[in-house]
N, C-alpha and C positions, 0 to 999 in steps of 0.2 A: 504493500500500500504506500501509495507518495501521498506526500502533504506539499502546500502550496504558500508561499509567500505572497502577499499582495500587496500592492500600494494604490489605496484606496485613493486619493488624490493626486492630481495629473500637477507638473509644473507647465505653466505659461509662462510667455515673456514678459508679461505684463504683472505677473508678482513671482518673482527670481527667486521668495526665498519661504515658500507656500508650505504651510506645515505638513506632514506626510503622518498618514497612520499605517504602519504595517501591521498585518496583521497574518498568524501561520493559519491558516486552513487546513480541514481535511486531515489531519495527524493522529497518530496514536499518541495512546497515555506517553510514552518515552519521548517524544517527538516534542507535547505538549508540553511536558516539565522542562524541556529547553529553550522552546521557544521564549516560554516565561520568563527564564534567565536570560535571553538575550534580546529580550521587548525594549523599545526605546523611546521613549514619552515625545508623544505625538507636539508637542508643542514647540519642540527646536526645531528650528530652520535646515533645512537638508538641501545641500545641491540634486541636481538632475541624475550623476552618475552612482545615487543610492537606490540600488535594483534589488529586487528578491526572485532567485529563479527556484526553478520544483528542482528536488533532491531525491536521493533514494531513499530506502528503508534504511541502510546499511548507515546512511548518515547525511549530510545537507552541509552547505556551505554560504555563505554571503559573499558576492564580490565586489567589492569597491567602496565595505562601509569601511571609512576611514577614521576611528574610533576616536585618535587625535585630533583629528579635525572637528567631530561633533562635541569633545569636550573644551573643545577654544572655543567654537562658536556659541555653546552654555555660555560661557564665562564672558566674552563679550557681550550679550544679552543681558546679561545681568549686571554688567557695568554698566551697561548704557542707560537699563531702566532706574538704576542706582541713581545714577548721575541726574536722571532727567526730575527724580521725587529729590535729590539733595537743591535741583536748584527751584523748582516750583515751592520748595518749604520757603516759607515766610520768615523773613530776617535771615542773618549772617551766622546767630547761633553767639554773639557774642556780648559780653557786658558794657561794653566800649564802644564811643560813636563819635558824633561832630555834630556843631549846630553855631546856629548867628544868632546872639543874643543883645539885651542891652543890659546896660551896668552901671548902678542898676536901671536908669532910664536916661533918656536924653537930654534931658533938662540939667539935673542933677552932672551928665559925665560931661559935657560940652560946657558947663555955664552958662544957657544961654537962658533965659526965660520967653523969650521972644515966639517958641513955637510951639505949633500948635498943631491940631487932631488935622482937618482938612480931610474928614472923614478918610479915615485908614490910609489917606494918600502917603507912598514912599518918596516923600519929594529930594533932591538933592540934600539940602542943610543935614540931615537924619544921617547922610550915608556914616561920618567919622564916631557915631554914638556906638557901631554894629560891631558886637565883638566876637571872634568865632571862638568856643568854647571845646572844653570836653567831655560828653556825658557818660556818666558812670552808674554804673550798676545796673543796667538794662537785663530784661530778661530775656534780650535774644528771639525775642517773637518779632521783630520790627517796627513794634508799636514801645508806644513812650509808656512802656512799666515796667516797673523793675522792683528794687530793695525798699524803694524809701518811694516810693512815688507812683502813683496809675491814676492818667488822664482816663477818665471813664466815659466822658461826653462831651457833647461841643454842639454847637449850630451848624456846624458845618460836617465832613469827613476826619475822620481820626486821623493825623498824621502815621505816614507808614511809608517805611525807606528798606529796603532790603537790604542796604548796606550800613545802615544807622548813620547817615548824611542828612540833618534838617536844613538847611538852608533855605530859611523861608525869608523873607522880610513882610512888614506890618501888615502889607497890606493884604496878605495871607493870615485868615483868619488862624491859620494851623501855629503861624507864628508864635500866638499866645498859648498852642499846646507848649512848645518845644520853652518857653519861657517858663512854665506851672513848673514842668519835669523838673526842669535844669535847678530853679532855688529849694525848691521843695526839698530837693534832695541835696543840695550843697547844705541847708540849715540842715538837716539831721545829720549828717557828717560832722557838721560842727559841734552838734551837741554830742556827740561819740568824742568829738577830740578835746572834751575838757573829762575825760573819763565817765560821762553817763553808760549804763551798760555796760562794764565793765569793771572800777574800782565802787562806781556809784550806782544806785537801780537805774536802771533804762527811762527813757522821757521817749514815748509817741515811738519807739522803736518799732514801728510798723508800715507798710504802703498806705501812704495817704491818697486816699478817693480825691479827686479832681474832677468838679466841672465846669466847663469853659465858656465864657458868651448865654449862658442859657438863664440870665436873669435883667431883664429890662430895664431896671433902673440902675442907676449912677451909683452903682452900691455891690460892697462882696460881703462875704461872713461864712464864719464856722459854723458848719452847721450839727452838732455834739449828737443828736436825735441817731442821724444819717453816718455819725463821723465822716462827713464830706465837707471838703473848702469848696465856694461857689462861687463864680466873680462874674462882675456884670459888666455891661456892655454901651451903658450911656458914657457920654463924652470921651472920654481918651477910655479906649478897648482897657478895664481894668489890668486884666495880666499882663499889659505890657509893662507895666511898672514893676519889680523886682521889690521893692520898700511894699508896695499891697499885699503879696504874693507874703513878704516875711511877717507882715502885720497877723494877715489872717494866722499865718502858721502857727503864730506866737499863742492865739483864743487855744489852739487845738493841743499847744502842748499844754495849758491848765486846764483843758477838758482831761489830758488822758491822766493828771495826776489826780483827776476824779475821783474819792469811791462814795457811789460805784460811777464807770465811768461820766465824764460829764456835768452840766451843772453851774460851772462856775461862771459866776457873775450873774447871780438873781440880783444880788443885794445892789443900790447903788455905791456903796463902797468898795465890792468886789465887782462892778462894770467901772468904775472907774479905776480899778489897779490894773484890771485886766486890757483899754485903751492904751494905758501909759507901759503896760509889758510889752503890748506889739508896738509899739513905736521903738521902744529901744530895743527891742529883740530886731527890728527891719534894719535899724541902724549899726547895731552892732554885726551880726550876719553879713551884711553888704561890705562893710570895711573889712571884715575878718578873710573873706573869699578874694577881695580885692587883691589887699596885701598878702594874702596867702600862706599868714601864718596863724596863728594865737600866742600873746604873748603870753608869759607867766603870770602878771596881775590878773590878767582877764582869766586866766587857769583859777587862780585862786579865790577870786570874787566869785567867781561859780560856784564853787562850792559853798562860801558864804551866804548867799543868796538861795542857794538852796536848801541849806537847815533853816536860814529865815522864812524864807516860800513854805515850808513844809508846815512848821508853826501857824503860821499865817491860816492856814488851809483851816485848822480844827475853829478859828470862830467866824469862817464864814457860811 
């Protein structure tokens, strides 16, 4: 009795690399337990001169499968398809990025007072405020979150760079993403580098929610409910200022020294210490990233200020 090799699929010119299924027909049990062993998944690409001819009883042969060549041609398949899911994945995979910021606004880095919104227009004077930056701590998704920071919303589309490049200016609503990210998370750096978290408990040592442009009036705030910062959108694009962006930060770190979280500043004596914290938290943050160190006073009034804060906490 002969058994039969087939190849159920013809090659064309018009697809060169057409998957073939062989298959043994007509065999005895002995024939069949070989064939089995020597089956070869229909799904790799096979050239033209892989033939299956009829054998005898005595025994059967294959001529021209070229065994090396169908295990390259797996392996290239699977680098290719490799390749093609490494680069449709969104972001670079990495912590590290770039972006044009201002520092912390134009007014304030240029001296100048003279300018103005001109609804979101990028005019010349603006250009020498725009500083390229380095962002850190990203979570390699290609969106603006990471360690210390996740823009959640906006009016617009979420900033998204594959290569973690923001380079927006103003008049890209995104702009004010890449603005939220960058202090957001340079202030909690900062609060890491007077030893919160580490020698000291942690302060807000978490992603802070971010949402962008999605509040009408000329106004931002911590919102303790949501733990979300919220920045609004009347007259100068709130996030574009770095001093608002540290203000607000400032509410959320005496929300999270909350228990339980939250809370702080029912009273008007604690909405008034809480006012006068984000002002000198925007101001001191801004200077500290500027000059890019901390000195040792500021190391040590931290700590000062933080046994007084803590006090402070139980009568309000």
């Amino acid at each position: 009795m002969e058994g039969t090799w087939r190849r159920v699929a013809r090659y064309t010119p018009e697809t060169p690399t057409s998957p073939y299924t062989i298959r043994y027909e007509g065999a005895s049990a002995e024939h069949a337990v070989l064939a089995g062993a020597l089956r070869v998944p229909a799904a790799l690409p096979f050239t033209e001169d892989v033939l299956a001819e009829r054998r005898s009883v005595r025994g059967f042969r294959m001529r021209s499968i070229r065994t090396i060549g169908v295990i390259v041609s797996a392996l290239v398949l699977l680098a290719t398809v490799a390749g093609v899911a490494l680069a449709a994945k969104p972001g670079p995979g990495t912590s590290f990025g770039s972006a044009r910021v201002f520092f912390p606004n134009p007014v304030a880095y240029l001296q100048d007072q003279t300018l103005t919104d001109r609804r979101d227009a990028d005019y010349p004077a603006l250009q020498p405020a725009y500083v390229v930056v380095t962002l850190t701590n990203l979570d390699g998704s290609g969106y603006l979150r990471g360690d210390w920071a996740n823009v959640r919303s906006s009016t617009g589309p979420l900033a998204y760079s594959p290569d973690n490049v923001f380079a927006y200016d103003r008049s890209d609503d995104r702009f004010e993403q890449v603005m939220a990210y960058y202090w957001v998370t340079e202030a909690q750096k900062y609060i890491q580098s007077l030893g919160f978290g580490t020698t000291l408990r942690p302060v807000n040592m978490e992603p802070q929610n971010v949402r962008i442009n999605q509040w009408g009036a000329d106004n931002s705030y911590s919102w303790d409910k949501h733990d979300v910062l919220r920045f609004g959108k009347g007259g100068v694009d709130d996030a574009e200022d770095a001093e608002v962006i540290l203000h607000e930060y400032g509410h959320a770190i005496q929300d999270a020294q909350m228990t339980p979280f939250g809370g702080f500043g029912i009273s008007a004596e604690a909405g008034a210490i809480g006012e006068g914290f984000g002002d000198y938290w925007a101001v001191t943050v801004a200077d500290a990233v500027e000059s890019g160190q901390v000195s040792p006073f500021v190391r040590a009034l931290a700590g000062v200020l933080y046994d007084a804060f803590s006090g402070i906490l139980k009568y309000l």
